[in-house]
C-alpha positions as CSV (number, residue, x, y, z in Angstrom):
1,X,48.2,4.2,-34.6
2,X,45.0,5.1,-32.5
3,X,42.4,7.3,-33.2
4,X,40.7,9.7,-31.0
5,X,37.3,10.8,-32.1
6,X,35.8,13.6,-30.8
7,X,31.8,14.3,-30.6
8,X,30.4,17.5,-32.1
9,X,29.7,19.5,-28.4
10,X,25.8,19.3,-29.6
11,X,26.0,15.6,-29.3
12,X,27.7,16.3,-26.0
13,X,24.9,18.5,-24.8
14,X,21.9,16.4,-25.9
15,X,23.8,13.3,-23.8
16,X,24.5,15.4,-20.7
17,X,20.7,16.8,-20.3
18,X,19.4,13.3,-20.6
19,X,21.9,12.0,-18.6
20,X,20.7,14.3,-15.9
21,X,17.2,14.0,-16.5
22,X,17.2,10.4,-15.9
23,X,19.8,10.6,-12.8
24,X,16.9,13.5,-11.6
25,X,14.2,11.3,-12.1
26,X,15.8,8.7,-10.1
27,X,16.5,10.3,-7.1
28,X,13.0,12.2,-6.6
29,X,11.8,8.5,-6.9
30,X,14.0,7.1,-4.0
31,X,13.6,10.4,-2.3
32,X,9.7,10.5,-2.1
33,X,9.3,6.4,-1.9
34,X,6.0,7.4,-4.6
35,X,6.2,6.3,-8.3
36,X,3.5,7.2,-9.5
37,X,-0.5,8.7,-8.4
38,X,-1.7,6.7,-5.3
39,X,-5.3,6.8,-7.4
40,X,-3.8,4.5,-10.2
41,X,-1.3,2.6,-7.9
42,X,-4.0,1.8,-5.4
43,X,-6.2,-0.4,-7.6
44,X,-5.3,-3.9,-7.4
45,X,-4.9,-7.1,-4.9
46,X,-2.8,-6.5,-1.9
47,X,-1.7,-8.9,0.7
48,X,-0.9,-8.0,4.0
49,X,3.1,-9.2,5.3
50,X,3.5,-7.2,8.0
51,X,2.0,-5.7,11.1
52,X,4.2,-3.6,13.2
53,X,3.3,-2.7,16.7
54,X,5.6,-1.0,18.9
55,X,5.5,-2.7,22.5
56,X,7.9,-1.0,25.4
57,X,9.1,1.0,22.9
58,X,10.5,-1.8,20.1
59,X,8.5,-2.4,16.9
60,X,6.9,-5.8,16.9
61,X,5.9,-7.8,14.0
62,X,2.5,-9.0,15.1
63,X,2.1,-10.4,11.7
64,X,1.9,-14.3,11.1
65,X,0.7,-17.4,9.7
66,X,-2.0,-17.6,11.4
67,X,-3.8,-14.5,9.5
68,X,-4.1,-14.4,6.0
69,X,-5.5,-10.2,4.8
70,X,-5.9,-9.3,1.5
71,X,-7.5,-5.9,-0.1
72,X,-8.8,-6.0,-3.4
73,X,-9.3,-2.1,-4.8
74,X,-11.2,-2.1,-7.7
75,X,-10.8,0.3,-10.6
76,X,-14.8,1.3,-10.4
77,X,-14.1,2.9,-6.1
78,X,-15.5,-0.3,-4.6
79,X,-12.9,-2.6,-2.7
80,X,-13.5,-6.3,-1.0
81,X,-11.2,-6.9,2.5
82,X,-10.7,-10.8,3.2
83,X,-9.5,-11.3,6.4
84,X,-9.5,-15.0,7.5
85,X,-7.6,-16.1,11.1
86,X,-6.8,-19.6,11.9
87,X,-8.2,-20.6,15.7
88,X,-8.1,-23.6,17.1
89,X,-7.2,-25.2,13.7
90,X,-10.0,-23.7,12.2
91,X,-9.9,-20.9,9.4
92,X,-12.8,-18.4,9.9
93,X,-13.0,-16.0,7.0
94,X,-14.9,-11.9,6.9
95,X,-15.4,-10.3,4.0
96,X,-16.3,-6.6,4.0
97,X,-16.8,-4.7,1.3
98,X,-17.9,-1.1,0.6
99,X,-16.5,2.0,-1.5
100,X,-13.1,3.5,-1.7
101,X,-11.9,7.1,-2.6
102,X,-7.9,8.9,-2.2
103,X,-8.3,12.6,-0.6
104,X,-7.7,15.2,-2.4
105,X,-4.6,15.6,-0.4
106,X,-3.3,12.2,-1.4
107,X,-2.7,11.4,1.7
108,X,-5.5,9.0,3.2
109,X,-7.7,6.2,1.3
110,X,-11.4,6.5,2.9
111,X,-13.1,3.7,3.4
112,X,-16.8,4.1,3.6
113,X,-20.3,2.4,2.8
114,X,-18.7,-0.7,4.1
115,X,-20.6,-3.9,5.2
116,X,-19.7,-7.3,6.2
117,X,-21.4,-10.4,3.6
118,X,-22.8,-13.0,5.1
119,X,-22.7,-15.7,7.4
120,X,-20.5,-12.4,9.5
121,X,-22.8,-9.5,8.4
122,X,-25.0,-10.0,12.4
123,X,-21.9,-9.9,14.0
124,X,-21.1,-6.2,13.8
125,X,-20.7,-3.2,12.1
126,X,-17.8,-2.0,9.9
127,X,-17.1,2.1,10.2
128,X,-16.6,4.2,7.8
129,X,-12.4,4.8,8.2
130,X,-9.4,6.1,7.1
131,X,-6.3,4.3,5.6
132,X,-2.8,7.0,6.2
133,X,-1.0,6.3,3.4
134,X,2.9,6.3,5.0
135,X,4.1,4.6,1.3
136,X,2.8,3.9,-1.7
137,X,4.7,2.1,-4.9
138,X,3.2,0.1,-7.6
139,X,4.8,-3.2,-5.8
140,X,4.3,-1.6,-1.8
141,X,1.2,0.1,0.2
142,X,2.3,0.6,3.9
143,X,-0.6,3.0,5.7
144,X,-1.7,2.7,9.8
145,X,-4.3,0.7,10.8
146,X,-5.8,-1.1,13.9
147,X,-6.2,-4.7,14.9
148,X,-9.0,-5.3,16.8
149,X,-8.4,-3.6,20.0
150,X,-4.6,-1.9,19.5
151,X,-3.9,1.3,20.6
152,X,-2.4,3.1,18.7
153,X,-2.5,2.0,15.5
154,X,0.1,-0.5,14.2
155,X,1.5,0.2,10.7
156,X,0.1,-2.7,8.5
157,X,2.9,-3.4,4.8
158,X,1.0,-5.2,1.7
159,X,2.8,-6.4,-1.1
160,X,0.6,-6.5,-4.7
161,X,0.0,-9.5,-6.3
């Protein structure tokens, strides 16, 4: 013999609501590509894995192992940016630090008070400048930013570590 057994429709209720809470929850998150406050998600080591460019009209991956770019963002609003290339064999490494901030539009990270250290702080000056944020997750930062002399902007993809 088999027995059906029937929930109370409260029990019912309670399930359903959750049920489509949780199934809510999960689609605003796939549908805005943003878990959580760029403010919070920002701080942390980033390293660059990606550098799109689009040439003749195709995206380009300009990206590779010759470049190693990391952003460190530092729960205080200062950040550090390593960038070392590989030439000739050769790594050079910059290191520019400076002061960090997210608009109040959440939009845009502004970079500013930023100065290269030593033995590359002679060879230039570092602008105060904007990052567009165009995704941000706790595991993904994608925003637009320039390479030396691109124009436009390529759209740069950092992975946290």
């Amino acid at each position: 013999m088999v027995h059906i057994y029937k929930l109370p429709p409260i029990i019912i209720d309670y399930n359903m609501k959750h049920l489509q809470t949780i199934i809510l929850l999960l689609f605003s998150t796939l549908l805005f590509g943003q878990t959580s406050d760029p403010k919070t998600s920002i701080v942390g080591k980033w390293t660059m894995f990606k550098h799109i460019l689009v040439e003749n009209g195709k995206p380009v991956d300009k990206f590779n192992s010759d470049a190693k770019i990391v952003y460190e963002f530092n729960v205080d609003g200062t950040y550090k940016l390593t960038s070392a290339f590989k030439y000739e064999g050769k790594w050079d490494t910059f290191v520019t630090v400076g002061k960090w901030k997210i608009t109040s539009d959440k939009k845009k990270v502004e970079l500013f008070n930023n100065k290269f250290l030593p033995p590359h702080d002679k060879d230039g000056t570092s602008a105060d400048h904007p990052l567009t944020i165009k995704k941000m997750t706790s595991t993904e930062f994608v925003t637009e930013e320039y390479w030396f002399s691109e124009d436009p902007a390529g759209t740069s993809s950092y992975k946290k570590q």
